[in-house]
C-alpha positions in Angstrom: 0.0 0.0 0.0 2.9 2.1 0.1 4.3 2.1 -3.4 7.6 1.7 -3.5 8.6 2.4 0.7 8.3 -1.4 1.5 11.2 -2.2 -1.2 13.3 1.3 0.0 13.3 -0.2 3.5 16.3 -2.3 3.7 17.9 -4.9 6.6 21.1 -5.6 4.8 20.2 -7.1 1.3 16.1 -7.8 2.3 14.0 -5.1 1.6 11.1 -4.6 3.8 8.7 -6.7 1.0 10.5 -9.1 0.6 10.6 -9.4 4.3 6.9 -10.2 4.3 6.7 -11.8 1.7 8.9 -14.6 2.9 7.1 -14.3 6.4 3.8 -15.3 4.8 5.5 -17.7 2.4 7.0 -19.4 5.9 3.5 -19.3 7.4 1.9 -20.7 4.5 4.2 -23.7 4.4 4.4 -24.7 8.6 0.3 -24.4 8.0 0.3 -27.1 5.6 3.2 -28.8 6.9 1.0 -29.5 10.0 -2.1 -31.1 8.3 -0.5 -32.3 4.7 -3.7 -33.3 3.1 -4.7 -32.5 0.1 -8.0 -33.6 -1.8 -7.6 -35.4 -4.8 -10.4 -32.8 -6.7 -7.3 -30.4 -5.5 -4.5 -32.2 -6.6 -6.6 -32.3 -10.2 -6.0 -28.6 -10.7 -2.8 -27.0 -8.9 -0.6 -30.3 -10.1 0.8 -28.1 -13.2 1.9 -25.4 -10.3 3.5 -28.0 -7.7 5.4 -29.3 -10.5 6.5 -25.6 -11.7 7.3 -24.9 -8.4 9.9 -28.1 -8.1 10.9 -27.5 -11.5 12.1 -23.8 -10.3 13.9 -25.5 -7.1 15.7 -28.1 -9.1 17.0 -25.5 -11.7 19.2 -24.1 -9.0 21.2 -27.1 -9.3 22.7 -25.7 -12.3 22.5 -22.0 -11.7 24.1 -20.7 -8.2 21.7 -18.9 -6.2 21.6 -15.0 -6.0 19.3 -12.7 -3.8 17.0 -12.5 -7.2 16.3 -16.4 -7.6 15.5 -16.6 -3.7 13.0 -13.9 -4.3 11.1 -15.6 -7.2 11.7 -19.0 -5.3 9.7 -17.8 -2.6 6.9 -15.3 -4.2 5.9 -18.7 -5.8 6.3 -20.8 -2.8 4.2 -18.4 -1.1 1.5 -18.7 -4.1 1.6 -22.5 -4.2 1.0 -23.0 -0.8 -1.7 -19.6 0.0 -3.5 -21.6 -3.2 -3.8 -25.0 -1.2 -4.2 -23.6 2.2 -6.7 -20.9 1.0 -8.4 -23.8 -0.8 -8.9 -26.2 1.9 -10.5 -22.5 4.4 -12.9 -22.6 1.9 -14.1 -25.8 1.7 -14.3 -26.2 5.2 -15.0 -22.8 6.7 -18.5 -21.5 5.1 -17.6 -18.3 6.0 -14.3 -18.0 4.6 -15.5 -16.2 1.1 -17.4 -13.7 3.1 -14.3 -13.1 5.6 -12.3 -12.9 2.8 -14.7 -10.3 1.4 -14.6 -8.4 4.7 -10.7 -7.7 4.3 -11.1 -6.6 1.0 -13.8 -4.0 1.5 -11.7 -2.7 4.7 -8.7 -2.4 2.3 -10.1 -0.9 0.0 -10.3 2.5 2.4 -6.4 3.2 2.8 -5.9 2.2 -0.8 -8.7 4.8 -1.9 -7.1 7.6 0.7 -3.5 6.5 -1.4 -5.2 6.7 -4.6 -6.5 10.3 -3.8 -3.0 11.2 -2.7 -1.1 9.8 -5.8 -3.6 11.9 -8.2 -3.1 15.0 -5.8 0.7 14.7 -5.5 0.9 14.5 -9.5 3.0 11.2 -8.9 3.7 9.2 -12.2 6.4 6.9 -10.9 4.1 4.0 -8.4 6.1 0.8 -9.0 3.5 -2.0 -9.5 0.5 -0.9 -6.9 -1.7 -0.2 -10.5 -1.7 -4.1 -10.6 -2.7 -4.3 -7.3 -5.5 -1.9 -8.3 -6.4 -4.1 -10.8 -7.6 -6.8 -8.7 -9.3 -4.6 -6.7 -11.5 -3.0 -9.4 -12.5 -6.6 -10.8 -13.8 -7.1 -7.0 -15.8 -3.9 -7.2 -17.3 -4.2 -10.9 -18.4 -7.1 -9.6 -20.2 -6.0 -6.7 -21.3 -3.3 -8.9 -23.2 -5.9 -10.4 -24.0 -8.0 -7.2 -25.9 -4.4 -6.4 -23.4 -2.7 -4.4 -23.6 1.1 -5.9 -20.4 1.7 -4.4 -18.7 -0.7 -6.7 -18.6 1.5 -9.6 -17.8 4.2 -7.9 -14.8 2.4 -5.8 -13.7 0.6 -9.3 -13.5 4.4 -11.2 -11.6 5.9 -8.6 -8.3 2.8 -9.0 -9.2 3.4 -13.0 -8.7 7.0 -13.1 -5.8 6.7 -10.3 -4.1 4.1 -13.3 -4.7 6.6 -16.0 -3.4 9.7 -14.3 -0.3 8.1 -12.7 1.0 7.4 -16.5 0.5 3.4 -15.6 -0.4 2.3 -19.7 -1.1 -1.2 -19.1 -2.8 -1.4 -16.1 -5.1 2.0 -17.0 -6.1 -0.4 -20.5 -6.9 -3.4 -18.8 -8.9 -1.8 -16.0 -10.8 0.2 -19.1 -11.5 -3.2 -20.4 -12.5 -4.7 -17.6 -15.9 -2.6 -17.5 -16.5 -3.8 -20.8 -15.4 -7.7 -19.9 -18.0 -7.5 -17.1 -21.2 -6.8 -19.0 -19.5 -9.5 -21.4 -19.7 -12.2 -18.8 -22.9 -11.6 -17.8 -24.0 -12.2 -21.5 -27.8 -12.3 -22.7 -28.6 -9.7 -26.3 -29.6 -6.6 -23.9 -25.9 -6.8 -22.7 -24.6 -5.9 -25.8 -26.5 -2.5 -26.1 -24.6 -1.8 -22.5 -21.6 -2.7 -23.9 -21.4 -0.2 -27.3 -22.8 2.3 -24.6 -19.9 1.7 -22.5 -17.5 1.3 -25.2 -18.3 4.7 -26.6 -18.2 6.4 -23.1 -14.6 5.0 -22.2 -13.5 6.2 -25.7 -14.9 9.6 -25.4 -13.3 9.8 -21.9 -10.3 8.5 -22.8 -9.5 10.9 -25.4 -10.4 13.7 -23.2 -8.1 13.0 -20.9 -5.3 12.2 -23.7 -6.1 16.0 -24.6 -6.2 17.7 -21.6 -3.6 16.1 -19.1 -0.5 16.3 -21.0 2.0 13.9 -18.3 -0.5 11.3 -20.0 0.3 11.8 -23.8 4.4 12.5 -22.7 3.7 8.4 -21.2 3.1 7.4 -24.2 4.7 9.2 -27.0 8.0 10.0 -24.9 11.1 7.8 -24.2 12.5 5.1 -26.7 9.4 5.6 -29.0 9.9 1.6 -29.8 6.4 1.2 -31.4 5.3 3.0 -34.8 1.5 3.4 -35.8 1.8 5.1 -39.0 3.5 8.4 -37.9 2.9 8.0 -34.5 5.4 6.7 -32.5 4.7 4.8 -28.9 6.9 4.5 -25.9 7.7 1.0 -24.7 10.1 1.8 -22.0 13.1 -0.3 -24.1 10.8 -3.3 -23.9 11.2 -4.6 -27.5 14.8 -4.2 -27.6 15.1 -6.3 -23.6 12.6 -9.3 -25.3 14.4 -9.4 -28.4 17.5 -9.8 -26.0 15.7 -12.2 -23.6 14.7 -14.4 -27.0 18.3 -14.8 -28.5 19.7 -15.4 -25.1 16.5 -18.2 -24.3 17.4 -19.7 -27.7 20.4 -21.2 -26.0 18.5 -23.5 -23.9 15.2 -23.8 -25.3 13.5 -26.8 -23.1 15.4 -26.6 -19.5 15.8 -22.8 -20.2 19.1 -20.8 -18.3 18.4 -21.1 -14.3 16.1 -19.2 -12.7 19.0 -16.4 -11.4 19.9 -15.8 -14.9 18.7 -12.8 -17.0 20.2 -12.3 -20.0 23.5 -10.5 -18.9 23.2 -7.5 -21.4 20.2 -6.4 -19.5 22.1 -6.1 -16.2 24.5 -3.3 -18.3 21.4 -1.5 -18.8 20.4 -1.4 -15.0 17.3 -4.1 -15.7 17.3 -7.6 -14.0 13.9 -9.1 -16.3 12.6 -8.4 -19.5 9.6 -6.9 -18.7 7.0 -9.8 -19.5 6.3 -12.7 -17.1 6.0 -15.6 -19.9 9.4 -14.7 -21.4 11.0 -14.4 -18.4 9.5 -17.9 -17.0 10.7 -18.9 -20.6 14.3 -18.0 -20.2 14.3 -18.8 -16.8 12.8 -22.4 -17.0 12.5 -23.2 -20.7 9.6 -24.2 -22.6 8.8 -26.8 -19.5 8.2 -24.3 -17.3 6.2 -22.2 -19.2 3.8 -24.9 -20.3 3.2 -26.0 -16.2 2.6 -22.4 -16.0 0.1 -21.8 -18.9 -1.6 -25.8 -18.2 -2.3 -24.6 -14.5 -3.7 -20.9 -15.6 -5.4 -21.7 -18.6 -6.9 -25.3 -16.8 -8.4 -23.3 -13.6 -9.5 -20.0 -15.8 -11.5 -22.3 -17.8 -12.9 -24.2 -14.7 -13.8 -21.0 -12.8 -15.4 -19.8 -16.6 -17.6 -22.4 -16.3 -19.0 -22.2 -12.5 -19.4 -18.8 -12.9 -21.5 -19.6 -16.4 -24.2 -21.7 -14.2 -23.9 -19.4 -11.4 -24.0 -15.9 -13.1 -27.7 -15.1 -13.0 -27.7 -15.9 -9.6 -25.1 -12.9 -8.6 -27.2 -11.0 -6.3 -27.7 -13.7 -4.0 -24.7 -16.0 -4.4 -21.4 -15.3 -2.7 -20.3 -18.0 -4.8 -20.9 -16.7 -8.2 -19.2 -13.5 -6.3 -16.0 -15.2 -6.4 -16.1 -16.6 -9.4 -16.8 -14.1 -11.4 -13.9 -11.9 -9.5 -10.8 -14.8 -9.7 -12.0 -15.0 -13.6 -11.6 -11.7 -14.0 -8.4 -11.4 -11.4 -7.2 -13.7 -13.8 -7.9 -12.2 -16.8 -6.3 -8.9 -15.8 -2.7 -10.4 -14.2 -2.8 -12.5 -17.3 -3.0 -9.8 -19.0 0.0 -7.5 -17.2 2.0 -10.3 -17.5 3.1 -9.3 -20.8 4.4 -5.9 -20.4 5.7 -6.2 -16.7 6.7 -8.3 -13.4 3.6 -9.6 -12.1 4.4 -12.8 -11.0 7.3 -12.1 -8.8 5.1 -9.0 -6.9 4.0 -10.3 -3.6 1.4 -7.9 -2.9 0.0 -9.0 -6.7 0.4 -12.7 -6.3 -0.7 -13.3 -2.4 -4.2 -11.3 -3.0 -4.7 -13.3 -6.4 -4.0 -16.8 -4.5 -6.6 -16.3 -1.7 -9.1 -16.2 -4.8 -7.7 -19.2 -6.8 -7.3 -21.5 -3.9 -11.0 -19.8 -2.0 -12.4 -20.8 -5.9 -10.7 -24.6 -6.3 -11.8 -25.0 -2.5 -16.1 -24.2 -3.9 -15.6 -26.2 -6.8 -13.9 -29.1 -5.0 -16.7 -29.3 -2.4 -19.5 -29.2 -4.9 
């Protein structure tokens, strides 16, 4: 919730984050550690992710370990095990959704007070809370639709608080999640919503593309790696790091280079990743590791698609198709940032998006 102070915070080489994040990674292991079971219905869907996970420990065996590689070790460490723990609350624990629920609504208050300060400050440098923003706007548009009239109001405020703090990708996808939304909820009168909707973002969008000028210098400043026609787009040196990452993956294409080794050009350049979660998992752990990765994603989005399908005209009442519907779209949206940044190695990101994947394969295992 504080942008970049948790990572500033340092005790020797551990930042504050990474602190917590391997104090809840810890936690989430002695919890399991003390009542190892796991249902089989479980075992169905996160196998692709235990098998990532041990494919990421064993990789060290040819790669020595550096502060980085600990990091990522145990960000998805932490995810594995939040996923099975969280799953198993659910099942057994009726009230574990709502609970769950509970925390996010009472987080949602600071993160709306830090919203209102980054727009007031004029801040255009936040780090990766936009993604965290992210999931928090799916839970809202959501509720929005559950009948909360807060939600749209709540989801706006982290939208426009993407837009204005220069964040491209997150301010798109959280655009696109209002129109995702009336798209899940389907049925022909949907669709009138959604050229409505369509047509408002667009109109609001260029508006503020004409009168906040930090939001066009975002896009049409630095390397200008991207050409439409005669206009040229900023990518932050992102093409040139992937092409990088790419020749330097082609080395090891199946086992991939060790999860401690970026591609070393891109440490002269002051970068330690390429800026895109499936190429770095690529480069990292090979075209094996990125299909456990896509098998356990794409399995469980599709699952969760289709309990939310049965359950979706039922949204007002059901806490269930609440949780659905956000973990699908959760899991659209860090899907989605995965391409142009870190996502998988944030904490704050992956943690959050756990308690709904493992709360979700807990529902569907117990039905």
């Amino acid at each position: 919730m504080m942008g970049d102070r948790p990572v500033l915070i340092q005790f020797g080489k551990v930042s504050l984050l990474g602190f917590f994040t391997a104090l809840v990674a810890g936690g989430g292991i002695l919890l399991f550690t003390l009542k190892p079971r796991i249902r089989q219905q479980d075992i169905n869907l996160v196998w692709p992710l235990f098998l990532f996970w041990g494919y990421d420990l064993v990789s060290t065996l040819w790669s020595p370990l550096i502060i980085q590689s600990i990091q990522d070790t145990v960000v998805w460490g932490g995810f594995l095990f939040l996923v099975i723990i969280s799953a198993r609350a659910s099942r057994l624990k009726r009230s574990f959704v709502n609970n769950m629920f509970w925390v996010i609504d009472v987080a949602t208050i600071p993160l709306i007070l830090y919203s209102i300060y980054l727009i007031w400050s004029g801040t255009t440098s936040v780090s990766a809370i936009p993604i965290l923003f992210l999931l928090i706007i799916c839970y809202h548009l959501v509720r929005w639709h559950a009948g909360s009239t807060w939600g749209v109001v709540v989801a706006s405020i982290f939208c426009i608080t993407n837009i204005l703090v220069g964040a491209r990708t997150p301010g798109g996808i959280g655009l696109g999640l209002y129109l995702l939304i009336e798209m899940m909820l389907g049925g022909r009168r949907r669709w009138l919503r959604i050229v409505v909707i369509g047509i408002l973002l667009g109109i609001a969008t260029v508006a503020v593309w004409l009168t906040y000028p930090p939001l066009r210098d975002t896009f049409l400043g630095g390397d200008s790696g991207l050409t439409f026609g005669s206009v040229a787009i900023n990518t932050s040196g992102r093409i040139y790091m992937w092409q990088l990452t790419l020749e330097s993956y082609m080395s090891s294409p199946w086992l991939g280079l060790g999860v401690d080794a970026p591609p070393e050009i891109l440490y002269a350049r002051g970068q330690h990743h390429p800026h895109n979660d499936y190429l770095r998992i690529l480069h990292h752990l090979g075209a094996t590791g990125l299909l456990l990765w896509l098998l356990f994603y794409g399995r469980l989005m599709n699952r969760v698609w289709g309990a939310w399908k049965r359950l979706r005209h039922t949204l007002r009442e059901s806490e269930h198709a609440q949780l659905f519907g956000t973990t699908f779209m959760a899991m659209v949206a860090a899907g989605l940032t995965m391409l142009t940044d870190n996502t998988i190695v944030y904490s704050f990101v992956m943690y959050p998006l756990a308690l709904l994947i493992g709360s979700s394969i807990g529902v569907l295992s117990a039905k």
